[in-house]
C-alpha positions as CSV (number, residue, x, y, z in Angstrom):
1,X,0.0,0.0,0.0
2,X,1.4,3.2,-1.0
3,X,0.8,6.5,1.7
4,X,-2.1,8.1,1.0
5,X,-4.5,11.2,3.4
6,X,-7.4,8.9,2.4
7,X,-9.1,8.4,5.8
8,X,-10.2,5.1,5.4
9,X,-8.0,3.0,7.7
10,X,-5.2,1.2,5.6
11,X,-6.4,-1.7,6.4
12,X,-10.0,-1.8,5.5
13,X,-8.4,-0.2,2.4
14,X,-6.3,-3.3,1.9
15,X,-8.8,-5.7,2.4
16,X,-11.4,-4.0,0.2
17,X,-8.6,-3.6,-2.5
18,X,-7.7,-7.8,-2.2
19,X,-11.2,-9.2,-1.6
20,X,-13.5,-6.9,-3.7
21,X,-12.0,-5.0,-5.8
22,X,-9.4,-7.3,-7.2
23,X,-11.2,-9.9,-7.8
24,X,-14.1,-7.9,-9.5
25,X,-11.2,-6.2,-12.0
26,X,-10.6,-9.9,-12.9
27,X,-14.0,-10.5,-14.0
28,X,-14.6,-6.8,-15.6
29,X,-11.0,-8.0,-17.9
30,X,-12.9,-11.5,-18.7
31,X,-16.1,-10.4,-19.3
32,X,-14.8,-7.5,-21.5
33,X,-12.7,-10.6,-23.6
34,X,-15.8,-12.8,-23.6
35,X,-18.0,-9.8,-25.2
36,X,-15.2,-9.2,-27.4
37,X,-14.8,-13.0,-28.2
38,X,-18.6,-13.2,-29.5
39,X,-18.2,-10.0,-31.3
40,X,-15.8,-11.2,-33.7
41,X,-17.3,-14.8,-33.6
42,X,-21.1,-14.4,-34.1
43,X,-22.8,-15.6,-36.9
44,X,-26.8,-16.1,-38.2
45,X,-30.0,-14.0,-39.1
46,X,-29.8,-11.4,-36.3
47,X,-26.0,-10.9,-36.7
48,X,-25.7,-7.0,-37.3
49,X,-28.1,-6.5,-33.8
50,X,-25.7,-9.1,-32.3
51,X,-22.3,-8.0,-33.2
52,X,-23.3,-3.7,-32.1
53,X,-24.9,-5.0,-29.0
54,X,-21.6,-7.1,-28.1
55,X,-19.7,-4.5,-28.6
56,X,-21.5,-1.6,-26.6
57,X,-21.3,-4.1,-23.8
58,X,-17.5,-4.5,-24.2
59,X,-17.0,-0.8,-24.1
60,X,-19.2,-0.8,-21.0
61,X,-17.0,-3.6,-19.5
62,X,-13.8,-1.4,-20.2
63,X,-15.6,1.3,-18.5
64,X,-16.0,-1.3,-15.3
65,X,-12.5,-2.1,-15.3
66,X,-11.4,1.2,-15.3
67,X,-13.2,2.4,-12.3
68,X,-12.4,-0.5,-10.0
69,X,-8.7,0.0,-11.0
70,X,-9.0,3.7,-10.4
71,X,-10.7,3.1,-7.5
72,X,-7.9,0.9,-6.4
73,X,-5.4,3.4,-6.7
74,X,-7.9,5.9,-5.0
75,X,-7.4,3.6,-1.8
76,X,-3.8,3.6,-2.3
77,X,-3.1,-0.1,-4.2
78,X,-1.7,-1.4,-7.2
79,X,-3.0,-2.6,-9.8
80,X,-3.0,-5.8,-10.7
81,X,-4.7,-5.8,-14.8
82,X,-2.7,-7.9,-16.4
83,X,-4.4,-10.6,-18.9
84,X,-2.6,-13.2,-16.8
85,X,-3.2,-12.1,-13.4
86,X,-6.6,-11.1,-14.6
87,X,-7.1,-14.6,-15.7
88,X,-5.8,-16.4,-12.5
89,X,-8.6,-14.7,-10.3
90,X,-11.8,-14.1,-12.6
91,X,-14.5,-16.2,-11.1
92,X,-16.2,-16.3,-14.3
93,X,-16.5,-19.7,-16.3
94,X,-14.7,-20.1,-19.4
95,X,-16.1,-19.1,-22.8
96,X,-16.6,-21.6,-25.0
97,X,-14.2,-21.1,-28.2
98,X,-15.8,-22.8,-31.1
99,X,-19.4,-21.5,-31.0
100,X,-20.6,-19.3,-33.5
101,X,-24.5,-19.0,-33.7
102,X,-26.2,-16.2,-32.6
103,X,-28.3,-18.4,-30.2
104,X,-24.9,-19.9,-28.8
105,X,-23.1,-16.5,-28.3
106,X,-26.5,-14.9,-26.7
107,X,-27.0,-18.2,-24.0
108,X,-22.7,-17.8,-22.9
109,X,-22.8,-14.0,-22.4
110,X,-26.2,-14.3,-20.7
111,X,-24.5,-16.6,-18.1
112,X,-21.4,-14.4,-18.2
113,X,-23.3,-11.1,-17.8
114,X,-25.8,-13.1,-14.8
115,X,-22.5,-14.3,-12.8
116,X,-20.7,-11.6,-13.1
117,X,-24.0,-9.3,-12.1
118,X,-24.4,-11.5,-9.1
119,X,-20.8,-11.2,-8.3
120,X,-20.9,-7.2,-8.2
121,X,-23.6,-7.0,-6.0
122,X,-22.0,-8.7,-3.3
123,X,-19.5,-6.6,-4.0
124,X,-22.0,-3.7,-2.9
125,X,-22.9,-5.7,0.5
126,X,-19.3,-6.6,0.8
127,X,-18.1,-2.5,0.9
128,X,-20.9,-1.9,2.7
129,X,-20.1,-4.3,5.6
130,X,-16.8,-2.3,5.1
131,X,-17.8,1.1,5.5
132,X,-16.8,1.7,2.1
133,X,-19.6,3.2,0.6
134,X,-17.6,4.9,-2.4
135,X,-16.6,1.7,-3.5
136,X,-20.6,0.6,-3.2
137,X,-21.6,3.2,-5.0
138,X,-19.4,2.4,-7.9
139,X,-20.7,-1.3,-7.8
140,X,-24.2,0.0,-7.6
141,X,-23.6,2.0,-11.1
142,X,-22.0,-0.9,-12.8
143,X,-24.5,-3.1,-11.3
144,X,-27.7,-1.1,-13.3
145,X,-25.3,-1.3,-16.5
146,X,-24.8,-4.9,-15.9
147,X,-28.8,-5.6,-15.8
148,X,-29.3,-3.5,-18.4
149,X,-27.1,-5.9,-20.7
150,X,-28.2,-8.9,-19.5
151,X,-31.5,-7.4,-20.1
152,X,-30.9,-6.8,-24.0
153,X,-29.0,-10.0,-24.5
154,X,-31.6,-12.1,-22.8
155,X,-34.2,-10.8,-25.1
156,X,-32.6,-12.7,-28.2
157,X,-33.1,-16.0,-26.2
158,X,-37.3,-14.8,-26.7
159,X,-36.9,-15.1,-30.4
């Protein structure tokens, strides 16, 4: 932890930093990859709808990852965003690699975009129990942003 005049004790700073915030940047990095990954991959009758909507939801995962990491910093950490050290902690399940139908791509980022919702808000409990309520509040935002996509994706599975 590097010195900060942040009032929050260092070590609720250190523990919110390792056990939520850490963590969560992990699974912003995967799920922005795993958006990205059916982007370039999906194919079928709805693929124009398919391939914008996967993308607006990558940009809105790269706007997740940045405000955990900047909220990291905020507290006084480092970050740890590397694709490899990203990819040791995400809690999210792998994507499957060979699919390519729209109906394939919409059923693995629905369950990508439902864990990874679920995920974030226990992050909000979790900074709450920590008297952390900046970092809740920034779980909270990406938490409407996260039902939102689920939301939209989950609509193609209606079809």
């Amino acid at each position: 932890m590097r010195p900060t005049k942040n009032d929050i004790a260092e070590g609720t700073r250190s523990k919110v930093i390792e056990s939520i915030l850490t963590p969560r940047l992990a699974d912003s990095a995967d799920l922005m990859l795993q958006a990205k990954q059916a982007h370039w991959n999906v194919t079928g009758t709805n693929f124009i709808a398919l391939h914008e909507l996967f993308d607006k939801i990558v940009d809105d995962a790269e706007e997740y990852l940045d405000l955990i990491a900047e909220r990291v910093r905020q507290l006084g950490g480092n970050v740890e965003g590397t694709l490899r050290a990203c990819a040791k902690r995400t809690a999210l399940d792998e994507y499957p690699l060979h699919i390519t139908a729209s109906r394939d791509h919409v059923e693995a980022l629905s369950n990508a975009l439902a864990k990874y919702g679920k995920a974030v808000r226990q992050a909000i409990d979790d900074s709450d129990r920590a008297s952390d309520f900046d970092t809740a509040d920034i779980f909270t935002e990406i938490s409407r942003g996260v039902d939102k996509w689920l939301w939209f994706v989950e609509s193609h599975l209606r079809e």
